[in-house]
C-alpha positions in Angstrom: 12.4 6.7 -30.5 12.6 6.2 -26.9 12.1 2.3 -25.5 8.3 1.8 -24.7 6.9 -1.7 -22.0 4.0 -3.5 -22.8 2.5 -4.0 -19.4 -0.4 -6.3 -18.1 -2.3 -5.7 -15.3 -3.7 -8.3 -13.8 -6.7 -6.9 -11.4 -7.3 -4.3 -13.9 -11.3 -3.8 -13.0 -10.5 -3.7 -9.2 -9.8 -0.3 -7.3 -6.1 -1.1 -6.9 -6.6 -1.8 -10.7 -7.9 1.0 -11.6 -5.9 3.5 -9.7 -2.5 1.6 -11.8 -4.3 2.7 -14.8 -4.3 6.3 -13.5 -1.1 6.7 -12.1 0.5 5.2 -15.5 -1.2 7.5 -17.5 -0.7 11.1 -14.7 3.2 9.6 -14.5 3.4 9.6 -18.4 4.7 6.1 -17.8 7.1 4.6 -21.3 3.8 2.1 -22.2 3.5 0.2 -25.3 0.2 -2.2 -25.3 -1.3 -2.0 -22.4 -3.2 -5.3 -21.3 -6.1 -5.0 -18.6 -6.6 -8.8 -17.7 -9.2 -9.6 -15.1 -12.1 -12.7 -13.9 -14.6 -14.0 -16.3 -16.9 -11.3 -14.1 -15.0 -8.8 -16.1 -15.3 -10.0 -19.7 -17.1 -7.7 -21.4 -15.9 -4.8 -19.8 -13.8 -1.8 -21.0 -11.1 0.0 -19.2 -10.2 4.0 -20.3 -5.9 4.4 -20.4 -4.9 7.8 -22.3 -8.5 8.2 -23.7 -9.1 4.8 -25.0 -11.2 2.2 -24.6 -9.7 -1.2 -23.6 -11.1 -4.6 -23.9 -10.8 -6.2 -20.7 -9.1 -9.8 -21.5 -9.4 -13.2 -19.2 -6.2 -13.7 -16.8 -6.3 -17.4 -17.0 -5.8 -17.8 -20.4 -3.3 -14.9 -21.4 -0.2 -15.2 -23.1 2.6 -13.2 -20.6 5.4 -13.8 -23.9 3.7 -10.3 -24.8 4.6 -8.5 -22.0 7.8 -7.0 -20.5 5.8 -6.1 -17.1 3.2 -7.7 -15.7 1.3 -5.8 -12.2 -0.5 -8.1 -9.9 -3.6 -6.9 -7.7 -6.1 -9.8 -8.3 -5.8 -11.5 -4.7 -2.9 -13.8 -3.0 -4.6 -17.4 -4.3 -4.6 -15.9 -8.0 -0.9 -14.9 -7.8 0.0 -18.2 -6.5 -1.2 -19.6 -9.4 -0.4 -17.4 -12.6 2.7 -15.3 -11.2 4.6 -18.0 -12.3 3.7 -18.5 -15.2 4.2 -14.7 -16.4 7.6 -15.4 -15.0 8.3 -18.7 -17.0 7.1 -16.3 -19.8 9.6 -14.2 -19.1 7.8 -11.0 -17.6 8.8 -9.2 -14.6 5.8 -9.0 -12.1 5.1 -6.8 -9.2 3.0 -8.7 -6.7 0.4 -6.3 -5.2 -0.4 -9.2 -2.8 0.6 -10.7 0.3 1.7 -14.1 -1.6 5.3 -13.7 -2.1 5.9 -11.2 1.3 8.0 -13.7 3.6 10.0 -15.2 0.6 13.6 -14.7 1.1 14.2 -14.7 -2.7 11.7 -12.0 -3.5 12.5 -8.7 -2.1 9.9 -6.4 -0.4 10.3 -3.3 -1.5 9.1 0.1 -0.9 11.1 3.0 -2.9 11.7 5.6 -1.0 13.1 2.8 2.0 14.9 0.0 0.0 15.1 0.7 -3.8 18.6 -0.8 -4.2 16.7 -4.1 -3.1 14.3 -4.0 -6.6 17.9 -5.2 -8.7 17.5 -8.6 -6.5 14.5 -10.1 -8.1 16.5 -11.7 -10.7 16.2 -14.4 -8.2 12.6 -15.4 -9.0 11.5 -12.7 -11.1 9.0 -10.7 -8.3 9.2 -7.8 -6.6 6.8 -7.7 -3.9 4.4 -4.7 -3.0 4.3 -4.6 0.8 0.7 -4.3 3.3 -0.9 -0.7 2.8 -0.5 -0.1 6.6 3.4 -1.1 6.3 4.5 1.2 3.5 2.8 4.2 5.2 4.3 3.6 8.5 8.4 2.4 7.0 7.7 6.0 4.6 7.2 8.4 7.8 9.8 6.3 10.0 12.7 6.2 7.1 14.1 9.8 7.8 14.3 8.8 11.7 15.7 5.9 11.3 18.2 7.5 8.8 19.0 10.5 11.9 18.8 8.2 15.1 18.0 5.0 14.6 15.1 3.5 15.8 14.9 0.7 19.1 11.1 -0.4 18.9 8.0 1.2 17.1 4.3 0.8 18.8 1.6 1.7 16.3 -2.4 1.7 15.9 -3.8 1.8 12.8 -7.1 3.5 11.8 -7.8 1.5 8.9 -10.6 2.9 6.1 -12.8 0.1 4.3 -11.5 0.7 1.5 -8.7 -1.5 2.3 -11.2 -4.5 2.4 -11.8 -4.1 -1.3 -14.7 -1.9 -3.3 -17.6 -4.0 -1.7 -16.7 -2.8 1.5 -17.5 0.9 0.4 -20.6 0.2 -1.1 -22.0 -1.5 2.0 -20.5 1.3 4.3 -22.4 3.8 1.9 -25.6 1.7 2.1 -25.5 1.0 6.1 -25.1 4.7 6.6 -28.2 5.9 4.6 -29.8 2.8 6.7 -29.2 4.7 10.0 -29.4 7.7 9.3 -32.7 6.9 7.7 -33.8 5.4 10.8 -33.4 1.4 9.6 -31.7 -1.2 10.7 -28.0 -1.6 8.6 -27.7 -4.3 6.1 -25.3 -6.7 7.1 -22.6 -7.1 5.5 -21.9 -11.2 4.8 -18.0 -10.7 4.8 -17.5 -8.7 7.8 -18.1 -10.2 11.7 -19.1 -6.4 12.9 -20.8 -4.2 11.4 -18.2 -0.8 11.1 -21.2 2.0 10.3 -20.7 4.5 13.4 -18.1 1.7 14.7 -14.5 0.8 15.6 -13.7 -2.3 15.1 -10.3 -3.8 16.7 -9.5 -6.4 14.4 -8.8 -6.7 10.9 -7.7 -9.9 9.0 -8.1 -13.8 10.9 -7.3 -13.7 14.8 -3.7 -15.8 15.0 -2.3 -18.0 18.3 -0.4 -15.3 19.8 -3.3 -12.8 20.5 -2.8 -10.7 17.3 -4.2 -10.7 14.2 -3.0 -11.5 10.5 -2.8 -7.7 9.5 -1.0 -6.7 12.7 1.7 -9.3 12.0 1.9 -8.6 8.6 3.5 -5.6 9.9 5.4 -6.9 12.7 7.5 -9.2 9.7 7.4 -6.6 7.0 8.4 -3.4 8.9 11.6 -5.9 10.0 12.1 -6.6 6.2 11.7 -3.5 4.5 14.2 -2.0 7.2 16.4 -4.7 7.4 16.3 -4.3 11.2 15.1 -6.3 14.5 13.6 -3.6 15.4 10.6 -4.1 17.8 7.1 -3.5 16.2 3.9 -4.1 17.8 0.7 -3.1 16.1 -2.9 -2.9 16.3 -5.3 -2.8 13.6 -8.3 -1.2 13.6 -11.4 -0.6 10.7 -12.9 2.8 11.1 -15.8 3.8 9.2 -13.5 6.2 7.0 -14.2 5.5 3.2 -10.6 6.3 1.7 -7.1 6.7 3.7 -5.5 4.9 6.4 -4.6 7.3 9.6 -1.9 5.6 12.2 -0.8 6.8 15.3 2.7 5.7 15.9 5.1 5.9 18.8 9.1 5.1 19.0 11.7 4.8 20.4 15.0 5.9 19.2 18.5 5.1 19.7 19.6 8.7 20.3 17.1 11.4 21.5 15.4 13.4 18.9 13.8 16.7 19.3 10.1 17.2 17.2 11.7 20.2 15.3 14.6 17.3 14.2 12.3 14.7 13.1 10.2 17.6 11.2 13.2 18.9 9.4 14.1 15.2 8.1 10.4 14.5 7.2 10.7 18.0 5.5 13.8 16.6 3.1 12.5 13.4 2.7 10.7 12.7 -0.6 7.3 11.3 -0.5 6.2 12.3 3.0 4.5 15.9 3.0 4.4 17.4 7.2 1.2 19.0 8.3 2.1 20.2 11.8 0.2 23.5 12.7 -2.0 22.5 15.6 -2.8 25.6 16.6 -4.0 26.7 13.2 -6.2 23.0 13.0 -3.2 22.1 10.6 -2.6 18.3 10.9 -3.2 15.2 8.6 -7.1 13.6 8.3 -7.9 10.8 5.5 -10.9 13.0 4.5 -8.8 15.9 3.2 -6.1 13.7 1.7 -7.6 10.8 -0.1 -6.8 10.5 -3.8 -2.9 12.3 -2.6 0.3 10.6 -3.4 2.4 11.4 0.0 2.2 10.2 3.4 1.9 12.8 5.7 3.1 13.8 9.1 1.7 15.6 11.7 1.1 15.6 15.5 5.0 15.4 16.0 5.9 15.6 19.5 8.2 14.2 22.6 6.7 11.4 24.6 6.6 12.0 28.0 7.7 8.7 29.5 10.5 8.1 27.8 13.1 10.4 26.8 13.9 8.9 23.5 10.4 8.3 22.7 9.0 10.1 20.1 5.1 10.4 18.9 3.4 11.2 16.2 0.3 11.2 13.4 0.2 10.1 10.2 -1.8 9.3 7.2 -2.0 8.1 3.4 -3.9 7.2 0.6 -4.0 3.3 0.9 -5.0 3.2 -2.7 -2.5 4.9 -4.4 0.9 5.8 -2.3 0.2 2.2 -0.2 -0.6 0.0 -3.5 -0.8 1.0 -6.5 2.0 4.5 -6.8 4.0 1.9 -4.9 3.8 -0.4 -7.7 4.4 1.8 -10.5 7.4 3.4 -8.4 9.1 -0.1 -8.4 8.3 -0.1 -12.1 9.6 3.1 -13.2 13.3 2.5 -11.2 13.4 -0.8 -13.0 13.2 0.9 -16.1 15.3 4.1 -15.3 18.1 1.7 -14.3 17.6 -0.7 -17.6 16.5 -3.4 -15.5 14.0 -4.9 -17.8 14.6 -6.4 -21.2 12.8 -4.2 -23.6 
């Protein structure tokens, strides 16, 4: 009989939560028991994994001695307090949250970049998902680093709300049907603007240095992931998209790289799927490639002031390839390389 995990995932009733629920099951993940832990909001509730019907348990008062795994995506102050203690327990836990990102002792890991990293959290027992906009962009930049090396990186992000949690869709839904209706759009208590028919240039709390807490989350994790002091700057921006983040990112690379290079590499590179046919309207657009797996490539051309500067577009499925498939990635090479007591 082949070895089976008992897994609990804390965060179970959120979108992140529900999405690891989906990809376990579609990946035909080795699962035992399967645990869906959330808030006391959520008692009562029922989860579907493999066509049945799970109770929804309370996080704070479950006993992590039953579980090999345990996958985090229930906010940063929650994992602060109980990812310890699934640790002390003696579970593994990959942290969907930004709690545990800067600690030296917990790697940051994104599969197709660093796997050989996921062996070092022994340390304190984490693994650490990265940002959604960070995984996307280190995914589409590995195969050019891996050619060239990259020098610096300049990217804008065109954030959907779905990256500000399930609430944020619902109001987006509701302020559209408001103007388009010809009323004024409810506001929405947890944003500063209003993103219906809107771009809004800041996502996360504005920090000293001009930027704000999402664009240096990827400033420090790009430098991580890659183990690099490579020069990032980045600026984040909420569009009203509902699912899949879209970036447009510029670099600069050590050696000059032609577009049909950097396509061929993207081409071999696992995970990253290149939709570059301009003149056929063939090019990557979070509409058409919400609920995919990949990050995609497209746009791919040679900047024109620089002659090491390349250019190109890309997006991904925040969701699932920058959160939760990232997650159940870091769980499946832990258990293909017999990293977890069973």
């Amino acid at each position: 009989m082949s070895k089976t995990y008992d897994i609990a995932i804390a965060g179970a009733t959120g979108a992140v939560g529900e999405a690891l629920l989906q990809i376990l099951e579609q990946r035909k993940f080795p699962v035992g028991t399967l645990f869906p832990l959330a808030s006391e909001r959520s008692i009562g509730r029922t989860v579907k994994f493999c066509g049945e019907d799970l109770q929804v348990q309370l996080l704070n008062d479950f006993d992590f001695r039953q579980v090999q795994l345990g996958l985090f995506s229930a906010g940063a102050a929650v994992s602060a307090e109980i990812v310890p203690r699934a640790v002390e327990a003696g579970a593994v836990v990959i942290d969907n949250t930004s709690q545990f990102h800067y600690d030296d002792d917990v790697p940051l890991v994104v599969p197709e970049c660093n796997a050989g990293r996921i062996a070092n959290y022994v340390q304190r027992g984490i693994i650490a998902n990265p940002n959604c906009s960070t995984i996307q962009l280190v995914v589409a930049l590995k195969p050019i680093q891996d050619a060239v090396g990259i020098e610096r990186i300049n990217v804008s992000t065109y954030q959907a709300v779905s990256g500000a949690g399930r609430r944020a869709i619902e109001t987006l839904t509701v302020q559209t049907h408001a103007v388009l209706s010809g009323d004024d759009p409810v506001t929405d208590p947890d944003a500063e603007k209003s993103v219906v028919f809107n771009v809004v240039p800041k996502i996360d709390r504005l920090l000293d240095n001009g930027f704000t807490k999402e664009e240096m989350k990827m400033y420090h994790e790009t430098k991580k992931i890659m183990n690099s002091d490579i020069d990032v700057s980045a600026t984040c921006v909420r569009v009203p998209v509902m699912r899949a983040h879209s970036e447009s990112i510029w670099c600069e690379t050590e050696k000059p790289v032609s577009p049909a290079e950097f396509r061929k590499a993207c081409e071999a590179t696992e995970g990253i799927t290149v939709l570059d046919d301009l003149p056929n309207l063939g090019y990557p657009m979070p509409l058409d490639l919400a609920g995919k797996d990949d990050v995609y490539v497209g746009r791919i051309r040679k900047d024109l002031a620089n002659p090491n500067g390349i250019t190109f577009w890309s997006v991904s499925d925040q969701i699932r390839k920058g959160a939760a498939l990232n997650a159940v990635q870091i769980a499946e090479y832990l258990v293909e390389n017999n990293l977890v007591k069973n």
